[in-house]
Backbone as XML, in Angstrom:
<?xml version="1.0"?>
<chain id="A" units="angstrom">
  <residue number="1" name="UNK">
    <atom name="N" x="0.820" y="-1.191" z="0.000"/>
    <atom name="CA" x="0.000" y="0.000" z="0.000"/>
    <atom name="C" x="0.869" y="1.262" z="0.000"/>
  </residue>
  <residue number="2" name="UNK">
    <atom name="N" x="1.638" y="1.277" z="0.418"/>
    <atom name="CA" x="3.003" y="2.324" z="0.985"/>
    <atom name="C" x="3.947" y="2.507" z="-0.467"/>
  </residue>
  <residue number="3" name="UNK">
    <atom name="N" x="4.270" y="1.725" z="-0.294"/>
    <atom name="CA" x="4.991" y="1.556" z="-2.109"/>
    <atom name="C" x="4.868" y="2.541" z="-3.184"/>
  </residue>
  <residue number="4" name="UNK">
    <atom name="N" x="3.176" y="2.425" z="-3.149"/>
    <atom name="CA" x="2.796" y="2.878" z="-4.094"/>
    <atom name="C" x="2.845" y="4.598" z="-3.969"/>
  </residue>
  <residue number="5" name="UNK">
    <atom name="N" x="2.944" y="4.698" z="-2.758"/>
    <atom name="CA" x="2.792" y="6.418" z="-2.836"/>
    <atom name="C" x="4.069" y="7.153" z="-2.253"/>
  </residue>
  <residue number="6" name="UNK">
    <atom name="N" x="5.686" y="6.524" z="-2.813"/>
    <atom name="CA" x="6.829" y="7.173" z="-2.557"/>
    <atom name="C" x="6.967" y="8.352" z="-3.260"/>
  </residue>
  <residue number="7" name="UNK">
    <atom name="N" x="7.185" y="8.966" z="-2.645"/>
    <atom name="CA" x="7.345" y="10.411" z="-3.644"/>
    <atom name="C" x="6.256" y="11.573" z="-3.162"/>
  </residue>
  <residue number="8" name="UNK">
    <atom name="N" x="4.874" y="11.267" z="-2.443"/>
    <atom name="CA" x="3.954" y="12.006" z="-2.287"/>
    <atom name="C" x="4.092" y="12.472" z="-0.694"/>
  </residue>
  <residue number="9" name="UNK">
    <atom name="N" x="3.156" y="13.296" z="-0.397"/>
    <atom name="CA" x="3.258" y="14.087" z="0.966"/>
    <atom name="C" x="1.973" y="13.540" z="1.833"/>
  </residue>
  <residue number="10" name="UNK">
    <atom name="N" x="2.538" y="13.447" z="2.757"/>
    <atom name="CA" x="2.213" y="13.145" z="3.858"/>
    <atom name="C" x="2.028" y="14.306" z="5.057"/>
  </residue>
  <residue number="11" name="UNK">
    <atom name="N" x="0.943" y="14.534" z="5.389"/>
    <atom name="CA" x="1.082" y="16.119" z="6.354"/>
    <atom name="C" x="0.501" y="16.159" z="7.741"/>
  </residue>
  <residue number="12" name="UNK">
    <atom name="N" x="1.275" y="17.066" z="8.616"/>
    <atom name="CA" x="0.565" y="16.496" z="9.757"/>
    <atom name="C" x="0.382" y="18.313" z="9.979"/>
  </residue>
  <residue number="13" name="UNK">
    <atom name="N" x="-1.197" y="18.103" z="10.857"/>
    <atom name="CA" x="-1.452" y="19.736" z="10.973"/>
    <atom name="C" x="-1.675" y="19.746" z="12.562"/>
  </residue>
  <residue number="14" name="UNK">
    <atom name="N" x="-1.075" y="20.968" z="13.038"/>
    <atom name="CA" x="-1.508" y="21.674" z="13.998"/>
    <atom name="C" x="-2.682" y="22.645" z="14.472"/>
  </residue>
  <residue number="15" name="UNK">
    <atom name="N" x="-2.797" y="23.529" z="14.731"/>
    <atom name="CA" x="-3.306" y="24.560" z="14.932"/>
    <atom name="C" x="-2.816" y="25.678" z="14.600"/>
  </residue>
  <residue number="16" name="UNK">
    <atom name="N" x="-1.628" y="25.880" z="14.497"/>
    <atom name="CA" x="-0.479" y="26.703" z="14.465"/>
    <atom name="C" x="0.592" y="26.641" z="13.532"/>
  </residue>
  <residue number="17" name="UNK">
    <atom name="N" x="0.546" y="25.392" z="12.647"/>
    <atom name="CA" x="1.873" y="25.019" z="11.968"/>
    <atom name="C" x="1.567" y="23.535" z="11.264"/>
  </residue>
  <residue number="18" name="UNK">
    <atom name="N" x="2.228" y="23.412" z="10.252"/>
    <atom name="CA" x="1.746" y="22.113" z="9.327"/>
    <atom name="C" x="3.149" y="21.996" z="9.083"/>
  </residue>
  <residue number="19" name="UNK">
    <atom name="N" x="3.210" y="20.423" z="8.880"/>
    <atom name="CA" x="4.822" y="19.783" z="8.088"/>
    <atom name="C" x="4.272" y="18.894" z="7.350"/>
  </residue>
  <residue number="20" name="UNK">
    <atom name="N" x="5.003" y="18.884" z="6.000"/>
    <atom name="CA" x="4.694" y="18.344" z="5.309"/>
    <atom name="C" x="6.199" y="16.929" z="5.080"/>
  </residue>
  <residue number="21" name="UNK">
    <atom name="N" x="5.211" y="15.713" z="5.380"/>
    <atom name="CA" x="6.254" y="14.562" z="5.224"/>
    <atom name="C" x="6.790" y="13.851" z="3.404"/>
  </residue>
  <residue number="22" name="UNK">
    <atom name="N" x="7.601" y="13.984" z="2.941"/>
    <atom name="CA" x="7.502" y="13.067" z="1.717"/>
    <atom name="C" x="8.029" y="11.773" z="1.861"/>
  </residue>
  <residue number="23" name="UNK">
    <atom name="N" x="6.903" y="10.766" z="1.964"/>
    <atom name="CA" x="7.510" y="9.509" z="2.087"/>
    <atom name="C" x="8.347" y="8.918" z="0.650"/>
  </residue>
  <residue number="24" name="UNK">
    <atom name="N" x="9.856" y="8.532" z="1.456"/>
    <atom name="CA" x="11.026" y="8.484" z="0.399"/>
    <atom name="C" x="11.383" y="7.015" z="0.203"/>
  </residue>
  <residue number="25" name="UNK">
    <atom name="N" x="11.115" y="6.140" z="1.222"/>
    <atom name="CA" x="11.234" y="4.960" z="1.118"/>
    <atom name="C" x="9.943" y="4.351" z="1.829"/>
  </residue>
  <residue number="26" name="UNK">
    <atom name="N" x="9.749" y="3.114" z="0.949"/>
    <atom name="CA" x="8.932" y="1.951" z="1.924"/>
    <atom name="C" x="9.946" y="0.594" z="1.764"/>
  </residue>
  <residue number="27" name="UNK">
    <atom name="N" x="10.145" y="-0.095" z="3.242"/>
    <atom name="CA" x="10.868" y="-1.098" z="2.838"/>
    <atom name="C" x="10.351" y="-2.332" z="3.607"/>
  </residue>
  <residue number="28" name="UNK">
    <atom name="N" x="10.468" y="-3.577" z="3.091"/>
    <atom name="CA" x="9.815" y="-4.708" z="4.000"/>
    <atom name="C" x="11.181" y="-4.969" z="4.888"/>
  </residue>
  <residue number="29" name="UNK">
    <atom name="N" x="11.058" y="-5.487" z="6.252"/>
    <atom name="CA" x="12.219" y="-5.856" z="6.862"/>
    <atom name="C" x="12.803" y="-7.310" z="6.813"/>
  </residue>
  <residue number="30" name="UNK">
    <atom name="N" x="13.602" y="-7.688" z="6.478"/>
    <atom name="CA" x="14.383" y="-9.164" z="6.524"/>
    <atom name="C" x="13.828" y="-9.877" z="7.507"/>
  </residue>
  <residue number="31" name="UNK">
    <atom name="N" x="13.276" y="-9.880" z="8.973"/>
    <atom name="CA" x="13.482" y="-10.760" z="9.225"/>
    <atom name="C" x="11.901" y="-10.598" z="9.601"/>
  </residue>
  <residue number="32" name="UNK">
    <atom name="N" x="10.975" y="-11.667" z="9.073"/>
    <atom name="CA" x="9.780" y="-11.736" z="8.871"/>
    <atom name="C" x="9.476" y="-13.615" z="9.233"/>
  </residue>
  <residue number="33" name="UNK">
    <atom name="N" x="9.132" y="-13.756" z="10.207"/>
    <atom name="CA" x="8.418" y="-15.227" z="10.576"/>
    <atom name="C" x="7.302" y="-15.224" z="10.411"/>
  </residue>
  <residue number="34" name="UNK">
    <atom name="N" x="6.280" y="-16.030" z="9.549"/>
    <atom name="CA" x="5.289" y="-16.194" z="9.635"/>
    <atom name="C" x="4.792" y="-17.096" z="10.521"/>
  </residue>
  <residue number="35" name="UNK">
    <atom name="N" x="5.151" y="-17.399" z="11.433"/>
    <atom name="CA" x="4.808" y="-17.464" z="12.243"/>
    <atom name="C" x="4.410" y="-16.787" z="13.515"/>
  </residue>
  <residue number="36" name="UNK">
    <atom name="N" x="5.227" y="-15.819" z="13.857"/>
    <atom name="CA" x="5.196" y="-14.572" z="14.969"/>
    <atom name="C" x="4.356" y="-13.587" z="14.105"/>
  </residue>
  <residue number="37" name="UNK">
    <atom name="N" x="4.263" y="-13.257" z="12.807"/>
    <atom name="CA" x="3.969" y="-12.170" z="12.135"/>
    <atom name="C" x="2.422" y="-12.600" z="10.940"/>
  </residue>
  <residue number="38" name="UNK">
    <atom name="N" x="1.613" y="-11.456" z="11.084"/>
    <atom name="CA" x="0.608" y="-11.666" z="10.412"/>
    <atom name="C" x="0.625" y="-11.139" z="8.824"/>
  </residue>
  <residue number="39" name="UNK">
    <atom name="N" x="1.152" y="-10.230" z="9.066"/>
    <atom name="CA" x="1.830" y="-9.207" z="7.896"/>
    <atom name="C" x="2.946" y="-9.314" z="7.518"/>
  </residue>
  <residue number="40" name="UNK">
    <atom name="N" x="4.027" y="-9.515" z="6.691"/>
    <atom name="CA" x="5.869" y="-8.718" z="6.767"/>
    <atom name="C" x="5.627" y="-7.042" z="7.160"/>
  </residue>
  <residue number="41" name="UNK">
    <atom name="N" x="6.772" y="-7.056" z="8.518"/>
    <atom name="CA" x="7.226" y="-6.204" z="9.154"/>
    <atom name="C" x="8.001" y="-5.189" z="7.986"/>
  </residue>
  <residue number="42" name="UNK">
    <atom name="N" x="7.477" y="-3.727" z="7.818"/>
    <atom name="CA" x="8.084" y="-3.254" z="7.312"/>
    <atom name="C" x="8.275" y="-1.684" z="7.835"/>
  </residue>
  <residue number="43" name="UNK">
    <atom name="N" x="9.420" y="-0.933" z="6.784"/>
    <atom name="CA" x="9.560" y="0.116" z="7.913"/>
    <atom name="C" x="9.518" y="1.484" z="6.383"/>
  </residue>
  <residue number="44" name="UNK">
    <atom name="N" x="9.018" y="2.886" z="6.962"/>
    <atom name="CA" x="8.943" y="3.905" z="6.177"/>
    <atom name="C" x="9.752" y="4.918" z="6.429"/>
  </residue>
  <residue number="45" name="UNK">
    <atom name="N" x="10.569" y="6.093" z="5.927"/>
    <atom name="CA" x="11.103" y="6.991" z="5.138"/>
    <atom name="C" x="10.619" y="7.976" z="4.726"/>
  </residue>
  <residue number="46" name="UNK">
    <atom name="N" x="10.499" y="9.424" z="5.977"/>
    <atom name="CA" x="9.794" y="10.485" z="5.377"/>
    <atom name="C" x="11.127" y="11.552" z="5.224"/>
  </residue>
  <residue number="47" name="UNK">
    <atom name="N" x="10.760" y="12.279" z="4.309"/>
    <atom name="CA" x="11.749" y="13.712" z="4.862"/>
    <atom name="C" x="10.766" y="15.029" z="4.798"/>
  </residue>
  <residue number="48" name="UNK">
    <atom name="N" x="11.090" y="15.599" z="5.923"/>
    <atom name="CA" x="10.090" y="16.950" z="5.827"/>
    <atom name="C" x="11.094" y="18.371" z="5.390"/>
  </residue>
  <residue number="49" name="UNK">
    <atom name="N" x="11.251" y="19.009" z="4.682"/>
    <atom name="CA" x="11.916" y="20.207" z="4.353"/>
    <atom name="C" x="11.871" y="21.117" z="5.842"/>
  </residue>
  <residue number="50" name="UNK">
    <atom name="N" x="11.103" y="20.678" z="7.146"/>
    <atom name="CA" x="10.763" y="22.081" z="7.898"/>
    <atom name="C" x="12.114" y="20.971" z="8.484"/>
  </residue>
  <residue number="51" name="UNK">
    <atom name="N" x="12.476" y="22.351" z="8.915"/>
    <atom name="CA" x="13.589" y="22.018" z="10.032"/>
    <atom name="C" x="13.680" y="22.134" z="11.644"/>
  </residue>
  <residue number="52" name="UNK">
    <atom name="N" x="12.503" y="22.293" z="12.076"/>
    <atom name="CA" x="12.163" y="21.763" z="13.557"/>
    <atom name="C" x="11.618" y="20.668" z="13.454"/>
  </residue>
  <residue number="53" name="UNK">
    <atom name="N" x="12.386" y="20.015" z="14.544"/>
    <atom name="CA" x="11.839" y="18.159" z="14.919"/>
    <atom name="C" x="10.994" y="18.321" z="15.342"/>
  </residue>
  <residue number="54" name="UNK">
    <atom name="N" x="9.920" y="17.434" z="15.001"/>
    <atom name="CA" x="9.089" y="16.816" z="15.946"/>
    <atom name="C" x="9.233" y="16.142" z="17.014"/>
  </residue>
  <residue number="55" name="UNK">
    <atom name="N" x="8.607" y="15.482" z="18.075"/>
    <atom name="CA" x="9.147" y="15.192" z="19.011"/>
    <atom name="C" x="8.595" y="13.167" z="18.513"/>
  </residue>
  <residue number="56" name="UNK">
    <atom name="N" x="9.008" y="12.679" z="18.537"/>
    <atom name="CA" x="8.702" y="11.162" z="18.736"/>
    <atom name="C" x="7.571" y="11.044" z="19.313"/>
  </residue>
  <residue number="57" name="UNK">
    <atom name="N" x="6.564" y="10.338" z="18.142"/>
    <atom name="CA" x="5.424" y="10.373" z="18.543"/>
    <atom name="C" x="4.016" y="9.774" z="17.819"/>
  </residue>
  <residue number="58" name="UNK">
    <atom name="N" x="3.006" y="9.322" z="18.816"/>
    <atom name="CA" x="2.069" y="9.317" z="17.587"/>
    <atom name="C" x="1.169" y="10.793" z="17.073"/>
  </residue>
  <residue number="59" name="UNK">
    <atom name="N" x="1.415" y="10.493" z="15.333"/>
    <atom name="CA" x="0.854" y="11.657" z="14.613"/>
    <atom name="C" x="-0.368" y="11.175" z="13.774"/>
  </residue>
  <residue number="60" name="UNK">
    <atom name="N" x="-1.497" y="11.812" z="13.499"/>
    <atom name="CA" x="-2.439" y="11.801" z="12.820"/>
    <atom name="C" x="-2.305" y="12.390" z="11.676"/>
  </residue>
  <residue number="61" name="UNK">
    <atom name="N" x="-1.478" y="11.609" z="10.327"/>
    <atom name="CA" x="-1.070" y="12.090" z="9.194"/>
    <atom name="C" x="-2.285" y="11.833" z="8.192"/>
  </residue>
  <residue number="62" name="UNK">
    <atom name="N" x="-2.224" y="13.115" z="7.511"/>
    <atom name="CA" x="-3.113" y="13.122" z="6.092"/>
    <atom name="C" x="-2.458" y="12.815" z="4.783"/>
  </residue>
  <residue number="63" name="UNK">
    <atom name="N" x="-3.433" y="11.452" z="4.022"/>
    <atom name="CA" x="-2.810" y="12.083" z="2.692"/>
    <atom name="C" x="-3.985" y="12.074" z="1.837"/>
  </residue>
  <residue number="64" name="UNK">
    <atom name="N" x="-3.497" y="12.239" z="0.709"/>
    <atom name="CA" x="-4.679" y="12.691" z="-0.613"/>
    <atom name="C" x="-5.418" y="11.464" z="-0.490"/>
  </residue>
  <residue number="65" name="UNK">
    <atom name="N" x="-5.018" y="10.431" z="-0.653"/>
    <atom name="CA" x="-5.372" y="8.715" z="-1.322"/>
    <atom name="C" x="-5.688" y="8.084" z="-0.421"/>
  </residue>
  <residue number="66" name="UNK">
    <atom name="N" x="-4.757" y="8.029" z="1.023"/>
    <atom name="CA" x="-5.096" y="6.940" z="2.238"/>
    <atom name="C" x="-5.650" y="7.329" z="3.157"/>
  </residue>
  <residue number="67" name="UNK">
    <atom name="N" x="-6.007" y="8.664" z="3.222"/>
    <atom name="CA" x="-6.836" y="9.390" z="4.378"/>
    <atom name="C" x="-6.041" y="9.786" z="5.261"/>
  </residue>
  <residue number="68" name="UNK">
    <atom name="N" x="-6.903" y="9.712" z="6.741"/>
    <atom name="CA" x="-5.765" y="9.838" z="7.604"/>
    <atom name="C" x="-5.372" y="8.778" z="8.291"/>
  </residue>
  <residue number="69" name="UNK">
    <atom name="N" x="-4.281" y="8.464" z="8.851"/>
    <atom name="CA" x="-3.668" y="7.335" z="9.842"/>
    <atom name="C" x="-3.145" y="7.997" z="10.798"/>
  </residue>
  <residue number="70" name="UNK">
    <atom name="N" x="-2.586" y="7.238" z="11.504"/>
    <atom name="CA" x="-2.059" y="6.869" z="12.867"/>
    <atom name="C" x="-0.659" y="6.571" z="13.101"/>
  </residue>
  <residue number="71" name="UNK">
    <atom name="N" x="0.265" y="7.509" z="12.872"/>
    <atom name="CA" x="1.610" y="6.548" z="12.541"/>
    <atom name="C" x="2.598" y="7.372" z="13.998"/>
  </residue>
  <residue number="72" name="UNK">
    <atom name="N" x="2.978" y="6.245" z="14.544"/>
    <atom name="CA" x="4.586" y="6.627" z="15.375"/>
    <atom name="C" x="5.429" y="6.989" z="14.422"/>
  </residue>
  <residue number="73" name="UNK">
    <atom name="N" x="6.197" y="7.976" z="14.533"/>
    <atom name="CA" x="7.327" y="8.407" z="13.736"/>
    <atom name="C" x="8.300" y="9.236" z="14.878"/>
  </residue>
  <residue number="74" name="UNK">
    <atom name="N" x="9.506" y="8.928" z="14.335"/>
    <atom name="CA" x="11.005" y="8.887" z="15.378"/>
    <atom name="C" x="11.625" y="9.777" z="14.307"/>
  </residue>
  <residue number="75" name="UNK">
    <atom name="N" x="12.302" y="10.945" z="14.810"/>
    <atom name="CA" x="12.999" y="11.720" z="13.751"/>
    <atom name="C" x="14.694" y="10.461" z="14.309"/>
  </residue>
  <residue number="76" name="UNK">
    <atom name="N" x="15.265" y="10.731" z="12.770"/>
    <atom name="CA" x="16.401" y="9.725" z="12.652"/>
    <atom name="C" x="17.157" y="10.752" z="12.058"/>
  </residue>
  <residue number="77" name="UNK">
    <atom name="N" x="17.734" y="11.176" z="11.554"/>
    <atom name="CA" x="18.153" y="12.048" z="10.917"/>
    <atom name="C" x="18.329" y="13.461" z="10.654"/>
  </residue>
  <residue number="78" name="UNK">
    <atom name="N" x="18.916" y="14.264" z="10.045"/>
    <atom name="CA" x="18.686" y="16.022" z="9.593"/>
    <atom name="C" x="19.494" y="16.347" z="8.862"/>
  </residue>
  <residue number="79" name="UNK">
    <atom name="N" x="19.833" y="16.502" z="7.051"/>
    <atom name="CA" x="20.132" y="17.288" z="6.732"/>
    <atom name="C" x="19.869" y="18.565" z="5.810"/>
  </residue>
  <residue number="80" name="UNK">
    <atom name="N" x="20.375" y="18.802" z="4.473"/>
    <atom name="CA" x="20.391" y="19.738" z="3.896"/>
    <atom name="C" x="18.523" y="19.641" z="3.445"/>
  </residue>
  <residue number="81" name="UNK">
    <atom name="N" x="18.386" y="18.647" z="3.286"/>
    <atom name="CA" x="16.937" y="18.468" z="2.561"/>
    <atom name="C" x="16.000" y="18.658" z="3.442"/>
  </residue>
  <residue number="82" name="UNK">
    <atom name="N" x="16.307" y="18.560" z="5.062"/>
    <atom name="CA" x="15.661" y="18.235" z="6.195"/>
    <atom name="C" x="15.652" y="17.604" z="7.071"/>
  </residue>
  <residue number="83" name="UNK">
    <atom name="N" x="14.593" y="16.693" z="7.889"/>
    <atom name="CA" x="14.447" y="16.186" z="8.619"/>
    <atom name="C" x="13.852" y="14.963" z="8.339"/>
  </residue>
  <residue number="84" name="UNK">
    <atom name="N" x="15.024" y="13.787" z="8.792"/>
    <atom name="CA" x="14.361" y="12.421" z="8.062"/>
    <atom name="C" x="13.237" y="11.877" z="9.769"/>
  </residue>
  <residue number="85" name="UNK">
    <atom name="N" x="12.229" y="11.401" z="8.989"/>
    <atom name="CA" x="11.490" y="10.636" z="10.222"/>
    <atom name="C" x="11.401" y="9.093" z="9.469"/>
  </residue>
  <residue number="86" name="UNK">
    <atom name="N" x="10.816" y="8.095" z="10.603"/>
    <atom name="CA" x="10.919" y="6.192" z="10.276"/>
    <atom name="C" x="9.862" y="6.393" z="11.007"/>
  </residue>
  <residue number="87" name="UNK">
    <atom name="N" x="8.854" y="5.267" z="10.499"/>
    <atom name="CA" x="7.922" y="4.427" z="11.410"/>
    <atom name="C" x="7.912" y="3.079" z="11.231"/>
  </residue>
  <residue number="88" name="UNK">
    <atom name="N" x="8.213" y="2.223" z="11.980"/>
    <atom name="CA" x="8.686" y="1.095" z="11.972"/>
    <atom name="C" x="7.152" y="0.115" z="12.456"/>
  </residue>
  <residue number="89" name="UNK">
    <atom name="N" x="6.390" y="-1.026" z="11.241"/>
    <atom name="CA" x="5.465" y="-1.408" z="11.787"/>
    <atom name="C" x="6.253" y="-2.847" z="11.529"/>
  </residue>
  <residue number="90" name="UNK">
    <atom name="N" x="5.948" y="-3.554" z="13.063"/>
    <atom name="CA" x="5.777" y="-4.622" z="13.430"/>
    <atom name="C" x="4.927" y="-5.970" z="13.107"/>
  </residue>
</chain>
């Protein structure tokens, strides 16, 4: 589902201030038991151009196509482009 929309924005709004996420990667993770796992575990790749972090957290992100969700996201990163965030689903 994720795959399909690399490249597009992802946004999370405030009251006060909006960031806009571009998810840059979707990746499945290696180590996937089907047995422990219902799904393959995979993990996402945003970068936001704003350059204040967010704080680690769950966010109520919008997009055009998937609506809104529910995603933990961990800033990992920061450079010239921004601020990289991951949400890692289990």
């Amino acid at each position: 589902m994720f795959a399909a929309e690399i490249g597009t924005v992802f946004t999370i709004r405030f009251t006060d201030a909006q960031f806009d996420l571009v998810l840059s990667e979707a990746t499945l993770m290696e180590h996937h038991n089907p047995l422990v796992h219902t799904r393959a575990p995979f993990s996402l790749l945003f970068v936001c151009p704003d350059h204040r972090i967010l704080e680690q957290g769950n966010y109520a992100i919008d997009h055009e196509r998937l609506g809104r969700i529910e995603i933990f996201i961990v800033a990992v990163a920061a450079d010239a482009d921004g601020v990289h965030y991951e949400a890692v689903f289990n």
